[in-house]
C-alpha positions as a Markdown table, in Angstrom:
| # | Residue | x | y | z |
|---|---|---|---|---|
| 1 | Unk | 0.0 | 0.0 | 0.0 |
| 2 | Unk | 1.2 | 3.7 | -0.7 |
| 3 | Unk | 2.2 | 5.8 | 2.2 |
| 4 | Unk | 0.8 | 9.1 | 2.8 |
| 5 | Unk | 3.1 | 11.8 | 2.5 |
| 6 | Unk | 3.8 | 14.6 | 4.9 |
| 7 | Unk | 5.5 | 16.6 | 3.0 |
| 8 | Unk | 4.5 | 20.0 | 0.7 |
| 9 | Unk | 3.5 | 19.1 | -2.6 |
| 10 | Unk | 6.9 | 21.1 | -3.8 |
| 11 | Unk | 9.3 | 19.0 | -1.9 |
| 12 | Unk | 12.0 | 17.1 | -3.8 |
| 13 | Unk | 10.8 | 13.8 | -2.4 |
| 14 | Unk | 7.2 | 13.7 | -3.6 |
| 15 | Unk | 6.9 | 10.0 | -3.6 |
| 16 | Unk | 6.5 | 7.7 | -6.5 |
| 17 | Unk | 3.1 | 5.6 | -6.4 |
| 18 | Unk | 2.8 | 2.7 | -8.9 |
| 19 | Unk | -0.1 | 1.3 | -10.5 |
| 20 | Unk | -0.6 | -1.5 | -8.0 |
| 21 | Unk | -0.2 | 1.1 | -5.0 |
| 22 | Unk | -2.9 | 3.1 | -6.6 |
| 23 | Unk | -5.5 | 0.5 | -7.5 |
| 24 | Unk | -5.3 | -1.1 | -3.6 |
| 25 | Unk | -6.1 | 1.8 | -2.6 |
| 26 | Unk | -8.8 | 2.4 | -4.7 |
| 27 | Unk | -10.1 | -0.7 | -4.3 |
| 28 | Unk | -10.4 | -0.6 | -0.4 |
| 29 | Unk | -14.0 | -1.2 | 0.8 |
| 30 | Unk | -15.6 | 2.7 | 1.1 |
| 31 | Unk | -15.8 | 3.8 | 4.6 |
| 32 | Unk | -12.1 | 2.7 | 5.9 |
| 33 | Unk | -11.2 | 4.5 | 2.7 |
| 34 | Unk | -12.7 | 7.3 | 3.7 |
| 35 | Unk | -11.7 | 7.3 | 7.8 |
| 36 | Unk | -8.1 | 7.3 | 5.8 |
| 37 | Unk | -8.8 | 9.8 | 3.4 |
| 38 | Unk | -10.2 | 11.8 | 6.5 |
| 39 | Unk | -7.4 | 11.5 | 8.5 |
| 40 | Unk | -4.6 | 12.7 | 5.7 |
| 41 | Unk | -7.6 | 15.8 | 5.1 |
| 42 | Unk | -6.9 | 17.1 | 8.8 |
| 43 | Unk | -3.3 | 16.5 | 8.9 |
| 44 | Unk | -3.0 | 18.9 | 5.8 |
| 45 | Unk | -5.7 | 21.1 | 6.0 |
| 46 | Unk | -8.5 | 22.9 | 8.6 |
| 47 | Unk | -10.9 | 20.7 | 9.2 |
| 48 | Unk | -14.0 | 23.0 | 8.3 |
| 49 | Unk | -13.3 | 24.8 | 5.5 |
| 50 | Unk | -14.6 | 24.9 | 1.9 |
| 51 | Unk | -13.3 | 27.3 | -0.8 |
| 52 | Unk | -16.3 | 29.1 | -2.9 |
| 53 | Unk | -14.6 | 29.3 | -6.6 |
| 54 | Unk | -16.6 | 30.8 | -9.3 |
| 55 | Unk | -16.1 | 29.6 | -12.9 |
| 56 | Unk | -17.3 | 32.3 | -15.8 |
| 57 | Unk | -16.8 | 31.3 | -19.8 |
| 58 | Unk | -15.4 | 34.1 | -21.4 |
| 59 | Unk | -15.3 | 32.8 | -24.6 |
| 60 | Unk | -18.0 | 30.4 | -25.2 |
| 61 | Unk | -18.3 | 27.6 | -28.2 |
| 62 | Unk | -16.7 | 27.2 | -31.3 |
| 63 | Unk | -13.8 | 25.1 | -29.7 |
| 64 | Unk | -12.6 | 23.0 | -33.2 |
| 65 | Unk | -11.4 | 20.6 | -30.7 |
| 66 | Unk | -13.5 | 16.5 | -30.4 |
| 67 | Unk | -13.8 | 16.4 | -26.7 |
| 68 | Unk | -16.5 | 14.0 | -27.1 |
| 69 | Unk | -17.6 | 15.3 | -23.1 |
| 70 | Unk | -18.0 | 18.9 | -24.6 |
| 71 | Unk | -20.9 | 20.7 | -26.2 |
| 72 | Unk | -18.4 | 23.8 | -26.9 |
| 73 | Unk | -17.1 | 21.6 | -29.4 |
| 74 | Unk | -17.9 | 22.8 | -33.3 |
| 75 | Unk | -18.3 | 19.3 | -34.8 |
| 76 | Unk | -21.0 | 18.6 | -32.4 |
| 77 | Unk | -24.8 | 19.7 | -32.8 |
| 78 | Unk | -25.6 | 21.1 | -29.3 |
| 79 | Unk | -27.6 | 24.3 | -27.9 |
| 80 | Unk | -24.1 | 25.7 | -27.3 |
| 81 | Unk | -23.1 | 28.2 | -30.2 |
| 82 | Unk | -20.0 | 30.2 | -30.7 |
| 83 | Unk | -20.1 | 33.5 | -29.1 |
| 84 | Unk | -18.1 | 36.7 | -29.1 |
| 85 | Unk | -15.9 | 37.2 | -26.3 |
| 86 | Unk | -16.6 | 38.9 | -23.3 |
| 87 | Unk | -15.4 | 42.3 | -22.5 |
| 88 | Unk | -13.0 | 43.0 | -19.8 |
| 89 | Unk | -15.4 | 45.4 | -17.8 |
| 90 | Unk | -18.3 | 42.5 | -17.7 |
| 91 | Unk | -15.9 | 39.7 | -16.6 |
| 92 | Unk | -14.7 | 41.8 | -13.9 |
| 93 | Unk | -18.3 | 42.9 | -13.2 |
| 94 | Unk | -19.2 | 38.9 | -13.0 |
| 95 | Unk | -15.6 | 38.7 | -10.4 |
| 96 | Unk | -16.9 | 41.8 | -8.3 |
| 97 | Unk | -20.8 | 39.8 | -7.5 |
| 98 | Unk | -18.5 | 36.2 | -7.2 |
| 99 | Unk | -16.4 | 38.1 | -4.4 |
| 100 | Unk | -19.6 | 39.7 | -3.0 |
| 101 | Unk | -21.1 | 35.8 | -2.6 |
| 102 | Unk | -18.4 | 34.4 | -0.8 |
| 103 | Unk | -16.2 | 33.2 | -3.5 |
| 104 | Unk | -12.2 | 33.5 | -3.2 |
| 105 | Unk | -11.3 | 32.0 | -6.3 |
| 106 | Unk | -12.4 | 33.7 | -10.2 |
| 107 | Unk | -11.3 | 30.8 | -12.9 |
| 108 | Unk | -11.9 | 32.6 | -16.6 |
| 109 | Unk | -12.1 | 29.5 | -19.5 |
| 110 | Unk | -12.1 | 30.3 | -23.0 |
| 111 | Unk | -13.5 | 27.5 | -25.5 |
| 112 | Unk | -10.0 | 27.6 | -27.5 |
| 113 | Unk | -7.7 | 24.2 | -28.0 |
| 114 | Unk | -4.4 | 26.9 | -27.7 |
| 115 | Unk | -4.1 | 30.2 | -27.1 |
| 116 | Unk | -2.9 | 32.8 | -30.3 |
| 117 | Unk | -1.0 | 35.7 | -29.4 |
| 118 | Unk | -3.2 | 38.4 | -30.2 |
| 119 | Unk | -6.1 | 40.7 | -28.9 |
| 120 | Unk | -7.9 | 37.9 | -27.7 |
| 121 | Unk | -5.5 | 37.0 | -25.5 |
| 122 | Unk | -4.6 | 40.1 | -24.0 |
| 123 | Unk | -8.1 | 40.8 | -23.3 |
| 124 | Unk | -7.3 | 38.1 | -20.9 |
| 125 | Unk | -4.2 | 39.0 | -19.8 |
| 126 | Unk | -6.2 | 42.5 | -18.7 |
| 127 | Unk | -9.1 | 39.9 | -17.3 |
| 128 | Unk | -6.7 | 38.4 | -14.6 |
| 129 | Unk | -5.2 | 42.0 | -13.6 |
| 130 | Unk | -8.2 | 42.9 | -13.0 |
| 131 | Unk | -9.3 | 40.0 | -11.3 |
| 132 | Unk | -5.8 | 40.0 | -9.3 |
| 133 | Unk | -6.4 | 44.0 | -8.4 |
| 134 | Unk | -9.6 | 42.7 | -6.5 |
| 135 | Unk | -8.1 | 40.5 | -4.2 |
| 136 | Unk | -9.1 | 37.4 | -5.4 |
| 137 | Unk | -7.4 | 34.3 | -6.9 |
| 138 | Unk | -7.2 | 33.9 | -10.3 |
| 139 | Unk | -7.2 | 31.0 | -12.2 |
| 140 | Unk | -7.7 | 30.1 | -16.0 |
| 141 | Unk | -8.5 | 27.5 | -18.7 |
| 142 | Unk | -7.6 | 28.6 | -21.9 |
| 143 | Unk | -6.6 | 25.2 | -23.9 |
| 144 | Unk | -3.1 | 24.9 | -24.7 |
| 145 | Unk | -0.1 | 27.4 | -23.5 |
| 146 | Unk | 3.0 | 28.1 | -25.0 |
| 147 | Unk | 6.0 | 28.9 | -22.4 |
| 148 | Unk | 6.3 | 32.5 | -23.2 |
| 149 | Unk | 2.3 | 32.9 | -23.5 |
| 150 | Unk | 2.4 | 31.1 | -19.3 |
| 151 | Unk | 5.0 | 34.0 | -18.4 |
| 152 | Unk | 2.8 | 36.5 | -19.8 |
| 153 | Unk | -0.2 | 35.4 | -18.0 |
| 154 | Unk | 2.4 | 34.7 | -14.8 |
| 155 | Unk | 3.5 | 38.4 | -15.0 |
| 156 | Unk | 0.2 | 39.3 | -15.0 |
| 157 | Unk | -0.3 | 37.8 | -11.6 |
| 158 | Unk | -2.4 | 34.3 | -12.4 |
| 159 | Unk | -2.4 | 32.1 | -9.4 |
| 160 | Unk | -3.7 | 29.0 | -11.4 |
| 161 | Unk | -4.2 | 27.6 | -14.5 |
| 162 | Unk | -6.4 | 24.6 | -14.7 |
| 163 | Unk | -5.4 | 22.0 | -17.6 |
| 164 | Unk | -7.0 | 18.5 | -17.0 |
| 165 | Unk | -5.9 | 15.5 | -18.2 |
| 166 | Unk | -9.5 | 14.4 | -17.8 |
| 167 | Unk | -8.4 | 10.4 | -18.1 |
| 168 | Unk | -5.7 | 8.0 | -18.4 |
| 169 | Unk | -3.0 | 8.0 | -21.4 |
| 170 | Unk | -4.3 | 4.6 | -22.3 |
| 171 | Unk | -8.2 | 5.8 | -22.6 |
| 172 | Unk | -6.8 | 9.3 | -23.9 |
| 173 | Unk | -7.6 | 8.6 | -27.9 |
| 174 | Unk | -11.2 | 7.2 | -27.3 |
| 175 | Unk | -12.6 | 10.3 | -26.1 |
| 176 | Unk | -10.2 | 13.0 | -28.0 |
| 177 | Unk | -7.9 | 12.7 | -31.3 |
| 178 | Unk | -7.7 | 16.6 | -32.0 |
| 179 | Unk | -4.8 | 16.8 | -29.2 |
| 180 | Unk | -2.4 | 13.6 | -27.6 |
| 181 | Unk | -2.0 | 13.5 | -24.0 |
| 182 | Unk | 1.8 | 15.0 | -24.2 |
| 183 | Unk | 0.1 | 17.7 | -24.8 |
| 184 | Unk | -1.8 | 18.3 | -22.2 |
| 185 | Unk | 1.3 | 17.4 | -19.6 |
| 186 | Unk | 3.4 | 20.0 | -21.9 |
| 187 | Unk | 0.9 | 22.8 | -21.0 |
| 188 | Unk | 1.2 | 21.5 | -17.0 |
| 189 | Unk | 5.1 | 21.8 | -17.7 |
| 190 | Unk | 5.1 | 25.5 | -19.4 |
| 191 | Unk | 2.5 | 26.1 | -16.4 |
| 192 | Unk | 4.8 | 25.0 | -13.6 |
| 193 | Unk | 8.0 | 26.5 | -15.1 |
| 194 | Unk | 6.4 | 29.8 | -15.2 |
| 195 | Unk | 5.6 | 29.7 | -11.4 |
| 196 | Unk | 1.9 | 29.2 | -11.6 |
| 197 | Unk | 0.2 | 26.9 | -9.8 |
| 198 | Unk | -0.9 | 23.9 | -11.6 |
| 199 | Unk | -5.0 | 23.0 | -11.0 |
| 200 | Unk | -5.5 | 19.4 | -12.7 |
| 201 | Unk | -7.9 | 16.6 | -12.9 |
| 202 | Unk | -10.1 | 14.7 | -14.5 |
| 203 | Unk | -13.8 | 13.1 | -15.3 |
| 204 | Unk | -15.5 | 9.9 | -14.3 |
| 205 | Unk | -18.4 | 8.1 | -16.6 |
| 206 | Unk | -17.5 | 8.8 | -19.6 |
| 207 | Unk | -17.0 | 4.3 | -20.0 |
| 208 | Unk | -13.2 | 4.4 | -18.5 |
| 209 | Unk | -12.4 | 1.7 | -16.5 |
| 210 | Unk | -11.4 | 1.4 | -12.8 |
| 211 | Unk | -7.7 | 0.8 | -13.8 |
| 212 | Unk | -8.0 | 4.3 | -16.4 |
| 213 | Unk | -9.4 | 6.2 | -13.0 |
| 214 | Unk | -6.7 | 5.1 | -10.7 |
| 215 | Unk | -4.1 | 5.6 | -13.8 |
| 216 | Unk | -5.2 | 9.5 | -13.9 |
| 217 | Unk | -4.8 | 9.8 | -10.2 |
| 218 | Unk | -1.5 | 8.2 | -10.4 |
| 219 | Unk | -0.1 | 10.6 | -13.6 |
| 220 | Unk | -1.6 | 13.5 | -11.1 |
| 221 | Unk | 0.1 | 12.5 | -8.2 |
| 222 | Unk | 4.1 | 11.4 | -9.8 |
| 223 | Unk | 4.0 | 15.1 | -11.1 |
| 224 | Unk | 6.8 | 17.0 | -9.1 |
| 225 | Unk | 5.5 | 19.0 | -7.4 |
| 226 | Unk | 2.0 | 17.9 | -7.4 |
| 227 | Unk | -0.5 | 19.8 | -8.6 |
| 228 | Unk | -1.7 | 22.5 | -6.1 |
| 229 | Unk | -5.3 | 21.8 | -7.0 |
| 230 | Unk | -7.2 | 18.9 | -8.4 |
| 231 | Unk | -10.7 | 18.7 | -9.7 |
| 232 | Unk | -12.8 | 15.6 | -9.7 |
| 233 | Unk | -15.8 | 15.9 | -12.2 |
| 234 | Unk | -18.5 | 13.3 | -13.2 |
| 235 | Unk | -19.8 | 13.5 | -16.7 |
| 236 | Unk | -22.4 | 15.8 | -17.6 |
| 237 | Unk | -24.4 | 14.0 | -20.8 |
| 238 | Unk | -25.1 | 16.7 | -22.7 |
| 239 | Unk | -27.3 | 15.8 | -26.0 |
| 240 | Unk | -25.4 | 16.3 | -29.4 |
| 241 | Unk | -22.3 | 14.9 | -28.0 |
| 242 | Unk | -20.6 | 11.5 | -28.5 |
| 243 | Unk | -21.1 | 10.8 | -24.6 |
| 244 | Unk | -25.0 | 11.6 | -24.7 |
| 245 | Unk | -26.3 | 8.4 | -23.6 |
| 246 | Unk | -23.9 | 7.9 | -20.9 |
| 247 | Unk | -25.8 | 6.0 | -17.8 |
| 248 | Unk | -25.4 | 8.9 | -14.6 |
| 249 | Unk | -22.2 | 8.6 | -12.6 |
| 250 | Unk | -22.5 | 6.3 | -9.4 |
| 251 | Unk | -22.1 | 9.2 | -6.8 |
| 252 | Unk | -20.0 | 7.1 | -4.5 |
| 253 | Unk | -17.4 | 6.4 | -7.5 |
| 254 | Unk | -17.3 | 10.2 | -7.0 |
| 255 | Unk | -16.5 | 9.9 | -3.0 |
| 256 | Unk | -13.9 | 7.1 | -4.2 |
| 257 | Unk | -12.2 | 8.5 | -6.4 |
| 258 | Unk | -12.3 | 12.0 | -4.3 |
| 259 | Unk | -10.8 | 10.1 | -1.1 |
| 260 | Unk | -7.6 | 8.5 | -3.5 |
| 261 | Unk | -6.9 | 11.6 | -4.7 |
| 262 | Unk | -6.7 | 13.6 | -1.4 |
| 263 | Unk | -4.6 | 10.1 | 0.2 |
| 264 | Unk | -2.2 | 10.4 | -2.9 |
| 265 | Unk | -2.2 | 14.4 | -3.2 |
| 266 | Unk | -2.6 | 16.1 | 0.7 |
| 267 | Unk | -1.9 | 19.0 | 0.1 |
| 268 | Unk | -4.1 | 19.8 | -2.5 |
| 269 | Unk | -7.2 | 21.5 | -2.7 |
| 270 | Unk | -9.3 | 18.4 | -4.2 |
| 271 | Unk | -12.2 | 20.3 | -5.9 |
| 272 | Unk | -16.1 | 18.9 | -6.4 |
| 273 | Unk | -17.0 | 20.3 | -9.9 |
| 274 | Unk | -19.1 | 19.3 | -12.6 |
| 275 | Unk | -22.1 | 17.2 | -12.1 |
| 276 | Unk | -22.6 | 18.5 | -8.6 |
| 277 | Unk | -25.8 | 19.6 | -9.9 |
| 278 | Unk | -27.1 | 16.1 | -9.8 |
| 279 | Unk | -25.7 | 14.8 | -6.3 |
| 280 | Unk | -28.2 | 14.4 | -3.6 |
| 281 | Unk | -27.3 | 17.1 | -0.4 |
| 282 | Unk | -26.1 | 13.7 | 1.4 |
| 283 | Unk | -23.9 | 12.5 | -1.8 |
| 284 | Unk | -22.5 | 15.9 | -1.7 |
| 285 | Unk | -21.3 | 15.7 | 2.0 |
| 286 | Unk | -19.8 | 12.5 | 1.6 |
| 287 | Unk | -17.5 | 14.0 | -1.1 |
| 288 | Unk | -16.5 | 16.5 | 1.2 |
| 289 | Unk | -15.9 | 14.1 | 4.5 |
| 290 | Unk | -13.7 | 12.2 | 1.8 |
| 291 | Unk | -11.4 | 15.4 | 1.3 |
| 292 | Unk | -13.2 | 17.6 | -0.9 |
| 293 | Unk | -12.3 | 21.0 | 0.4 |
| 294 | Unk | -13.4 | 23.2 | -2.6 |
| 295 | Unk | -16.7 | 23.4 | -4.6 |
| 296 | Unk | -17.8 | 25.6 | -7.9 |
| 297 | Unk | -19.9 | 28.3 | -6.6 |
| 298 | Unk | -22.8 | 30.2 | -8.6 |
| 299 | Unk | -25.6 | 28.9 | -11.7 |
| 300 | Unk | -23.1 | 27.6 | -14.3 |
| 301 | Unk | -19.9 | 25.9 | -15.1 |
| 302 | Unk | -18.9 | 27.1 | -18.4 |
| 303 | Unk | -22.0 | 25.8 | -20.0 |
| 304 | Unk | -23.5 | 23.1 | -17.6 |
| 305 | Unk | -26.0 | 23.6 | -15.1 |
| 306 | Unk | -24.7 | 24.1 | -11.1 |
| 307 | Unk | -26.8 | 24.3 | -8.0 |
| 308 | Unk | -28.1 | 27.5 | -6.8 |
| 309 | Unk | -25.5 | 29.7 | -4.6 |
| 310 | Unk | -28.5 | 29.9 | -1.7 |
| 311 | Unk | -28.7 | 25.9 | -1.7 |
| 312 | Unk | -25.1 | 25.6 | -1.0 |
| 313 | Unk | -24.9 | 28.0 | 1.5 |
| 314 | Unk | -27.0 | 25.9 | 3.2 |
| 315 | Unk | -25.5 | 22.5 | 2.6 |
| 316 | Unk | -22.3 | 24.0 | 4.2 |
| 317 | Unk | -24.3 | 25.5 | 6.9 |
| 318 | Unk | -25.8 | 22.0 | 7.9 |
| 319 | Unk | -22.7 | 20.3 | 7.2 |
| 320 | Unk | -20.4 | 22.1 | 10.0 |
| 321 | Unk | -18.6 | 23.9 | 7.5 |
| 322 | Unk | -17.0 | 27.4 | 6.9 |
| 323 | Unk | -16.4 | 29.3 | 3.7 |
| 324 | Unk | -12.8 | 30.3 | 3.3 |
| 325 | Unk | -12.3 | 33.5 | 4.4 |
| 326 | Unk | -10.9 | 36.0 | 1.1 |
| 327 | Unk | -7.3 | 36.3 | 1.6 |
| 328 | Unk | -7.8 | 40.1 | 1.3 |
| 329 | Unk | -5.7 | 43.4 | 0.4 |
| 330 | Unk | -2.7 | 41.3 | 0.5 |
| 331 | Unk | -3.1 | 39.2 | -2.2 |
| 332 | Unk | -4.3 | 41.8 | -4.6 |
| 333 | Unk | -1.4 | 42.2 | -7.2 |
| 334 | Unk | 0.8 | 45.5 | -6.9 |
| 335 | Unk | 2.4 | 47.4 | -9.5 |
């Protein structure tokens, strides 16, 4: 069995896990996976606390790339068009009312497979000073990053930059050919070299197996240093996409696969995103008992339907929770 590191996720001895390490662990029956999973949760992190992050699509639709999860994408036939992207004053206006709710993080995505120097992308570039200037974190998803394109948005003050891997090498091709999984560790590597955080994870249900989701996990967690932040999403079947008629995710593959990733990676925030929306209130507390300390806050994700900001106020009222408190003038950027 792997053993659960004490350490930052920046020390030089982030330990190795292999495959077998990874799927006993994942295998272990639920709750003594989850009292450990619990215990490496308060050793690394207050006990109480859940970070609000709001998530706002900048640039919606159009995306050439095959996700087959994605209804951004332009070869599918989906309610999601391409739209023009947003000005600088709105998005701001959208991080202002997130920071007003509660939230402490502001992730912008953009429905691009790279980014292209250009307007475009210093519209974002003035997105996350602005963002920055109001004290919160900011994070983005903009597809692929080039090294000096990571140092511009590093320069600007981005905290994060969130570039799943979404599953394993091995089930990579079956759910996208437009981009190979190098790829996506490249961006991860122009990301970290640039001194920005690294926020990656992946999806459950799209028909990976058990040995796909524990081979994720393990790629997330022999990165050095570990990602600071990793999200675990279940599939949204959104009609017009290849992954339509996908059966619902089993919520407790969800608290499973939440609990491995906060044993292999303590010291991250392990983030409860997409298909929230669908988890009973009691689903949803299980997640976070199992070391989900972070949830998407607000109507939407990108495209995709979330649960009302007053309903989960009160799911972390009645679970014993606390939001995370802003971090305040002092992580605003400075000139």
């Amino acid at each position: 069995m792997p053993t659960e590191p004490s350490s930052h996720v920046s020390h030089p001895s982030t330990p190795r896990f292999t495959a077998l390490e990874v799927r006993a662990l994942y295998d272990l029956p639920l709750l003594p996976l989850v009292d450990r999973a619990r215990a490496v949760h308060r050793a690394h992190h207050p006990d109480n606390e859940v970070q609000l992050c709001t998530l706002l699509s900048v640039k919606t639709g159009g995306c050439p790339e095959d996700c087959g999860y994605c209804p951004q994408s332009s070869k599918y036939d989906t309610a999601v068009g391409a739209e023009r992207m947003l000005d600088v004053k709105d998005v701001l206006a959208s991080a202002r009312r997130a920071k007003e709710l509660g939230s402490t993080r502001f992730c912008m995505g953009a429905a691009w497979r790279e980014v292209k120097d250009g307007p475009a992308f210093d519209r974002v570039v003035d997105m996350v000073r602005g963002v920055k200037d109001m004290g919160l974190e900011a994070c983005a998803t903009l597809g692929m990053l080039s090294a000096e394109q990571a140092q511009k948005l590093a320069d600007a003050g981005l905290d994060a930059y969130n570039h799943n891997l979404d599953t394993s090498r091995e089930n990579y091709r079956s759910i996208i050919t437009t981009r190979t999984f190098d790829d996506r560790l490249e961006t991860l590597q122009h990301v970290r070299a640039a001194g920005i955080t690294v926020c990656s994870g992946g999806i459950i249900g799209m028909g990976e197996s058990a040995d796909d989701r524990c081979e994720m996990l393990r790629t997330l967690a022999n990165l050095d240093p570990q990602p600071e932040s990793v999200p675990i999403n279940g599939l949204v079947a959104v009609p017009g996409t290849p992954l339509a008629d996908r059966p619902p995710v089993d919520p407790l593959d969800l608290v499973r696969m939440i609990a491995v990733a906060r044993i292999l990676i303590p010291a991250a925030k392990v983030r409860l995103s997409a298909g929230r929306a669908s988890l009973s209130r009691e689903a949803q507390m299980l997640c976070m008992l199992a070391g989900a300390n972070s949830i998407f806050y607000g109507d939407k994700l990108l495209t995709t339907p979330n649960p009302d900001e007053s309903d989960d106020l009160a799911l972390i009222r009645d679970a014993g929770l606390t939001p995370m408190a802003p971090a305040g003038a002092a992580n605003a950027r400075h000139a």
